[in-house]
Each structure stands twice: as C-alpha cells, then as structure tokens.
C-alpha positions as CSV (number, residue, x, y, z in Angstrom):
1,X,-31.9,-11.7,19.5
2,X,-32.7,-8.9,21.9
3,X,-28.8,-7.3,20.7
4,X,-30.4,-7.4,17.4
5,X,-33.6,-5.7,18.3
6,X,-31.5,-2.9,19.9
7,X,-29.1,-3.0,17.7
8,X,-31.6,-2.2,14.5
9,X,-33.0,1.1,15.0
10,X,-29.6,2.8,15.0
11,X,-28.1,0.4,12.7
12,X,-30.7,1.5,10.3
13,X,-30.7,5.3,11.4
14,X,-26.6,5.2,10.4
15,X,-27.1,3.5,7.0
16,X,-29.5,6.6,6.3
17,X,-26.9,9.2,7.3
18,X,-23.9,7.2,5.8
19,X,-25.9,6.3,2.5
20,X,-28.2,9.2,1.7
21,X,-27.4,12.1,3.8
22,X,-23.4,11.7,3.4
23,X,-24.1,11.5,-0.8
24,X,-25.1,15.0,-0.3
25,X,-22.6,16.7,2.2
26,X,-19.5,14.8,0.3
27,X,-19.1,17.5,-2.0
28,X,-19.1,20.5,0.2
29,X,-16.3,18.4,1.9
30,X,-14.6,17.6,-1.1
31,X,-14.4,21.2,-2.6
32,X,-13.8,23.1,0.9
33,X,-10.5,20.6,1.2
34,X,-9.4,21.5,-2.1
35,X,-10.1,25.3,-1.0
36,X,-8.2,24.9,2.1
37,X,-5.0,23.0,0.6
38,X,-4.7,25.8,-2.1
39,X,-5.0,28.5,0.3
40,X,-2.3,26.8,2.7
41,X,0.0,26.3,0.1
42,X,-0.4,30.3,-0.6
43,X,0.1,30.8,2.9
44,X,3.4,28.7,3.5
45,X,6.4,30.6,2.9
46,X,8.4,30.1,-0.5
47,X,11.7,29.1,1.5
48,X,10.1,25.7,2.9
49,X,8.2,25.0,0.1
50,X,9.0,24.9,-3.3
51,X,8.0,22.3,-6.2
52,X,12.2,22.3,-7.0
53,X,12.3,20.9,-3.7
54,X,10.5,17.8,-4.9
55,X,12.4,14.6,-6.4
56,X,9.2,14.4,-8.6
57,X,8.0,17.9,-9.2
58,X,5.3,17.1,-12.0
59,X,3.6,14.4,-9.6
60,X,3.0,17.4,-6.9
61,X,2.4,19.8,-9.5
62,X,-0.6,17.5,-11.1
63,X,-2.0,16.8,-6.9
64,X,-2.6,21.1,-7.0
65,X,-3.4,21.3,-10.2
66,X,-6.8,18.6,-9.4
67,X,-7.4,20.5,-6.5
68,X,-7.1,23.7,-8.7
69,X,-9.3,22.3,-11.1
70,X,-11.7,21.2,-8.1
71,X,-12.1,24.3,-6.8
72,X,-12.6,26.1,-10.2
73,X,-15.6,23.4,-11.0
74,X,-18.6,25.2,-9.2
75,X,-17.8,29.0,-10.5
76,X,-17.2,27.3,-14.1
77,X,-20.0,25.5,-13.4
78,X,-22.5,28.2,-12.4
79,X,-20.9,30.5,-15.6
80,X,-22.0,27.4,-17.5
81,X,-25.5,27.2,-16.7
82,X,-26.5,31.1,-16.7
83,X,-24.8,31.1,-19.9
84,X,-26.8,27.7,-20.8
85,X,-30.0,28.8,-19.8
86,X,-30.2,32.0,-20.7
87,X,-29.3,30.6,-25.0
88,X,-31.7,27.8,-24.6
89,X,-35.2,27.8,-26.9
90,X,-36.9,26.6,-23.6
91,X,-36.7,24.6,-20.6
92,X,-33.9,27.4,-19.2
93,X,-35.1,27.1,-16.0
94,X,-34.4,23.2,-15.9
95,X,-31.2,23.7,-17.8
96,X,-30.2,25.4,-15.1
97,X,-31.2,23.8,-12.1
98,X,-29.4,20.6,-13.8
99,X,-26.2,22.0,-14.6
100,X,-25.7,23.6,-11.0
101,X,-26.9,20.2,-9.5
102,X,-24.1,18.1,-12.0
103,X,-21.9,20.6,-11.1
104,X,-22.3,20.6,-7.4
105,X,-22.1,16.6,-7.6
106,X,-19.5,16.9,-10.1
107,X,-17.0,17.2,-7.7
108,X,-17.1,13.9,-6.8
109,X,-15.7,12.4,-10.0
110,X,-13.1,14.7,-10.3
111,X,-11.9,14.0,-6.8
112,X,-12.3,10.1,-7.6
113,X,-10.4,10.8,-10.9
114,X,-7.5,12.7,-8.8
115,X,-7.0,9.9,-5.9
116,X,-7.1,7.2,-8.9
117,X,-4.5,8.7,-10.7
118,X,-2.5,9.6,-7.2
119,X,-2.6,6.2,-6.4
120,X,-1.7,5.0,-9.5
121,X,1.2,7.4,-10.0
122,X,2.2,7.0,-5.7
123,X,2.8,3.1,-7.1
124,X,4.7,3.9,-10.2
125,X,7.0,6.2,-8.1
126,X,7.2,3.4,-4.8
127,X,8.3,0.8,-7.2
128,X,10.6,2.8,-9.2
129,X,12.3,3.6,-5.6
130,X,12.4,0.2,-4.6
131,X,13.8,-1.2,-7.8
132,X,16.8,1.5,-7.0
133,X,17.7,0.4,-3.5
134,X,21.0,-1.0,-2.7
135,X,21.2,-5.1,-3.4
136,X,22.4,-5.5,0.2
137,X,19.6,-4.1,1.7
138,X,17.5,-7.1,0.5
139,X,19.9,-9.8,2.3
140,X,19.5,-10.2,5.4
C-alpha cells in the first residue's frame, strides 16, 4: 500500500504531461519532422538518392508528398484564416483564432492519415514480396 502512496503523486503528475500537455506539443513535433525530412532529402546528394532507385517509386513519392502537404498546412492555414476573417460579416476575430487553432492541431490528422495509409500500403507491398519468394525457401 505504501508503493501505491508513493507511487500516486508522480503517476498522476505523468498522466498530466502525457495526456494534456503532450496533446499540445504533438504538433510542433509532428510538423518540425516533416520540416526536417524534406530539408534532408534536399540536402542528400542526387547520386544516392533518387526515387528511380526505388522498386516502388509512387509509395516513396506519396511518404514526401504527406510530409509536403504537412508542412504546407500551417502557412495554408494562416493564408486561410486572414483571408477568412478579414471577408467575414462579423465574428473575424473568432474566425481567426479558430482556423489557426484547427490548423495548428490539424496536423495531427494528416500525420494519422499518412502513417494509416503507410501502414496499409507497407502491408500490401510485404505480402506482395512474400507471395514472390522462391517455393524452396518455405521448406525446410
């Protein structure tokens, strides 16, 4: 019981951070990875890295293209709610402060929608290479 006791203060202290203050750091995360895997992939050199080097060149294509699309969210998004705002009867101020907030939170779908489709297309692709495997291979 005494474990317990002790155990409860920072039990509760990490479900805070992991549960409410994590909710709002997660897209920072999410958008400066996105930020950083474009910018590496501008920085490698064309000779090790090219999407004709790929057996599947459409499957990496679509990974950038999510982080692309990541990335582009929050400057679309704050575009979107000046341009809101400022054409809206009233309530602009509002408009506003809820577009950059779905925005800013957006992220989070879009990077759910990207590892979903990853996963799903990372299965297609695992399957498809071990329907092409040798049938020796199997017996052992």
């Amino acid at each position: 019981m005494n474990e317990l006791k002790s155990a409860l203060v920072p039990a509760v202290l990490q479900a805070l951070i992991v549960c409410v203050l994590r909710v709002f750091t997660i897209p920072w995360a999410i958008w400066k990875g996105a930020a950083l895997r474009l910018a590496e992939m501008r920085n490698v050199s064309k000779s090790t890295s090219t999407s004709t080097d790929t057996e599947f060149p459409v499957f990496e294509w679509l990974k950038v293209s999510w982080d692309g699309v990541i990335f582009l969210s929050w400057f679309v998004g704050v575009v979107m709610a000046v341009i809101l705002a400022s054409t809206a009867y009233s309530g602009g101020f509002g408009i506003f402060i809820s577009t950059l907030v779905s925005t800013y939170f957006g992220v989070i779908g879009l990077s759910l929608a990207k590892e979903f489709l990853i996963l799903a297309l990372s299965i297609a692709l695992n399957v498809e290479k071990i329907s092409k495997k040798p049938e020796s291979s199997s017996q052992v």
